[in-house]
LUMBAFI-562254 format. One record per residue (C-alpha): x, y, z. Coordinates in steps of 0.25 Angstrom, whole numbers, plus 5000, padded with zeros to 4 digits. Layout:
LUMBAFI-562254
XYZ...
//
This chain:
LUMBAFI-562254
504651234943505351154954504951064964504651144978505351064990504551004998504151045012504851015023504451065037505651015043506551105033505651215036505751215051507051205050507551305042506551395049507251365062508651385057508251535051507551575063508851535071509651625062508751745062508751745078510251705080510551835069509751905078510351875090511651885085511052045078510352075093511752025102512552115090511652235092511852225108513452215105513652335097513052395110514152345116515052385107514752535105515752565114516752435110517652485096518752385097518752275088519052175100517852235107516952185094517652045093517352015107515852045106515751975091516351845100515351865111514251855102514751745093514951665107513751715115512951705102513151655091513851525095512751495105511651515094512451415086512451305098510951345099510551335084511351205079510551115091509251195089509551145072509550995075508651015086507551085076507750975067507450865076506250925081505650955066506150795063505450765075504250815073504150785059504350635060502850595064502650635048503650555044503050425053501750465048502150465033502950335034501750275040500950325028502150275018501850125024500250115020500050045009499350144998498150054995497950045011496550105014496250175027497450225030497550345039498850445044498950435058498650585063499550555075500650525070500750685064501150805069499950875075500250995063500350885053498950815056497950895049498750845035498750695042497150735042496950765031497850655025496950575032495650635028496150595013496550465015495150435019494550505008495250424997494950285005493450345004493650354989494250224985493150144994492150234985492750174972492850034978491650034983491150074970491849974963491349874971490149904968490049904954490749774954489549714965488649774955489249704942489249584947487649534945487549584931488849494927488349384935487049394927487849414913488449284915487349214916486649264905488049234894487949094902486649074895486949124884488349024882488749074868490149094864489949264866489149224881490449154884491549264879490549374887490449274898492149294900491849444900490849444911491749344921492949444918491849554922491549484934492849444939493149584938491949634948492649524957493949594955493349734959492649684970493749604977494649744974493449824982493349724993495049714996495049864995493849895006494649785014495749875013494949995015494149925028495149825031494349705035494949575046495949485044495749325044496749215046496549145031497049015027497749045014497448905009496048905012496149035004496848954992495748824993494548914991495248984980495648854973494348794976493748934969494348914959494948774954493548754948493548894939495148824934494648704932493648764922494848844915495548724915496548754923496748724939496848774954497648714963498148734979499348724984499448754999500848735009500548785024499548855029499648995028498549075034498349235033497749365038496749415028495449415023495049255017494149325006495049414999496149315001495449214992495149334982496749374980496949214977495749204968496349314960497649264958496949114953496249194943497349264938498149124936497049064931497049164921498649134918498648994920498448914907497348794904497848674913498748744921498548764937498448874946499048844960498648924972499748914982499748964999500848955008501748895013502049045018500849155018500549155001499549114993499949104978499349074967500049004955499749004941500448944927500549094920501749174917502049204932501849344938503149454941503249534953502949664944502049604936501149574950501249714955500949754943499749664940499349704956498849834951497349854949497049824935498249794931498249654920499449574917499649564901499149404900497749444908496449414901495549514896494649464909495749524920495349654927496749674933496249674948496549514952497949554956497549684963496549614968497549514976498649624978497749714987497249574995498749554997498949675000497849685013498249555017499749605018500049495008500749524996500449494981501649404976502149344963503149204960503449244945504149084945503049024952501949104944501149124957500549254963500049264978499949314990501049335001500649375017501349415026500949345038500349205039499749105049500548995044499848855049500848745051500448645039501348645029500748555021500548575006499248534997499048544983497548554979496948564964
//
């Protein structure tokens, strides 16, 4: 069975218009040709019946022509005309991002005969943001809920400190680290849904507190945090979730740094902040890829969730920043687009 065309009102108008000019020209043409032969009932000659066929050709014919070929081009650009709000309102539609929450067509810019569609676009759109804040509500729930009864299991394998307490001790702080991960998602995704102010944030002061957080959790694994700041670079955004996305990225190259080495987080001297790690280094694909909910890279630990990536990507992504990757400098961050750049250019290594 093949595929029906689509439809297309314009078409349709069109080649509705054009018949109903050639129905009433033929019949104007039948009606002039009926009062002719009148004429002609007392007219035998051939000459007689030339000369009327030329009147109507040039009395009828040639002006329904001259009529017809404007009236063409002039239908067409009245169809086009009033069909272009449809095509503004779609490209509008084409520039949302599909994970942006809220978003509603603007009834005015449809056609009045086109707005009960746009209504009930709109009425659907609300209903699928109600049933993905059900489910991340729900999720973040469960996860508030889990994390008393891990944070009582740990304490009780702490007492225990046998060799199993220790193994089952690793389970539980993957468990718990995962409860974070679901939480942070459901808190960045109700900032998308219910978009929350905007506060100028020091990019460095977001990097210190990270480092400070966690240059004593390195130092237990034997390995170390450093800062390393040039300018200072401050953005629009939210200081909390900021912090999360950099915290992400230090766990994962803690993850794939070896014993001794060092885990470098960078700001500046433009609006980034990167972290730096002594793994294998991250691709382009390989980031998007990893971006994706769940999705692991092949040296990740049996403790990994999938979410710290996604996590950082959908933070990038309110901020208007962008999740990038330097494959030769092994460092993944964050890019904004706009910054209040402070005029010292200094730099400063911290460990």
């Amino acid at each position: 069975m093949g595929i029906k065309a689509p439809h297309s009102v314009s078409r349709r108008l069109t080649r509705g218009l054009a018949w109903t000019g050639v129905f009433g020209g033929l019949a104007l043409i039948i009606f002039v040709s009926f009062d002719v032969e009148v004429m002609l009932e007392q007219k035998s000659s051939a000459d007689g019946w030339r000369g009327e066929w030329l009147e109507i050709a040039e009395h009828v014919v040639l002006p329904l022509l001259l009529l017809m070929v404007p009236m063409f081009f002039a239908v067409r650009w009245v169809i086009r005309t009033s069909l272009a709000p449809l095509s503004t309102a779609a490209a509008h539609m084409d520039s949302v991002v599909g994970t942006d929450r809220g978003f509603r067509v603007n009834l005015e810019e449809f056609p009045l005969e086109t707005q009960p569609f746009a209504r009930a676009l709109n009425d659907l759109l609300a209903r699928l943001d109600d049933v993905a804040e059900q489910r991340e509500a729900f999720a973040a729930n469960v996860a508030h809920e889990l994390r008393t009864p891990l944070a009582i299991l740990m304490i009780e394998l702490d007492r225990l400190g046998s060799p199993d307490a220790l193994r089952l001790k690793k389970d539980v702080a993957a468990m718990k680290r995962l409860v974070g991960q679901i939480m942070m998602m459901a808190q960045v995704e109700a900032h998308v849904a219910r978009p929350v102010s905007h506060d100028i944030v020091s990019l460095p002061d977001v990097a210190m507190d990270v480092t400070n957080r966690f240059a004593p959790l390195a130092a237990e694994q034997g390995r170390h945090v450093a800062l390393a700041v040039e300018g200072e670079p401050m953005v629009s955004g939210i200081r909390e979730t900021l912090a999360a996305a950099v915290s992400n990225l230090v766990e994962n190259a803690l993850r794939v740094t070896p014993e001794g080495g060092t885990v470098v987080i960078a700001v500046g001297p433009d609006a980034r902040i990167c972290v730096r790690d002594e793994g294998a280094g991250l691709s382009v694909a390989d980031l998007a890829a990893l971006s994706q909910r769940f999705a692991r890279a092949d040296h990740a630990n049996a403790g990994g969730a999938g979410l710290g990536l996604a996590i950082v990507a959908r933070i990038a992504e309110i901020h208007h920043a962008r999740l990038i990757t330097n494959p030769d400098r092994k460092e993944i961050g964050l890019l904004f687009q706009g910054a209040y750049q402070i005029a010292d250019q200094s730099d400063r290594q911290l460990s």
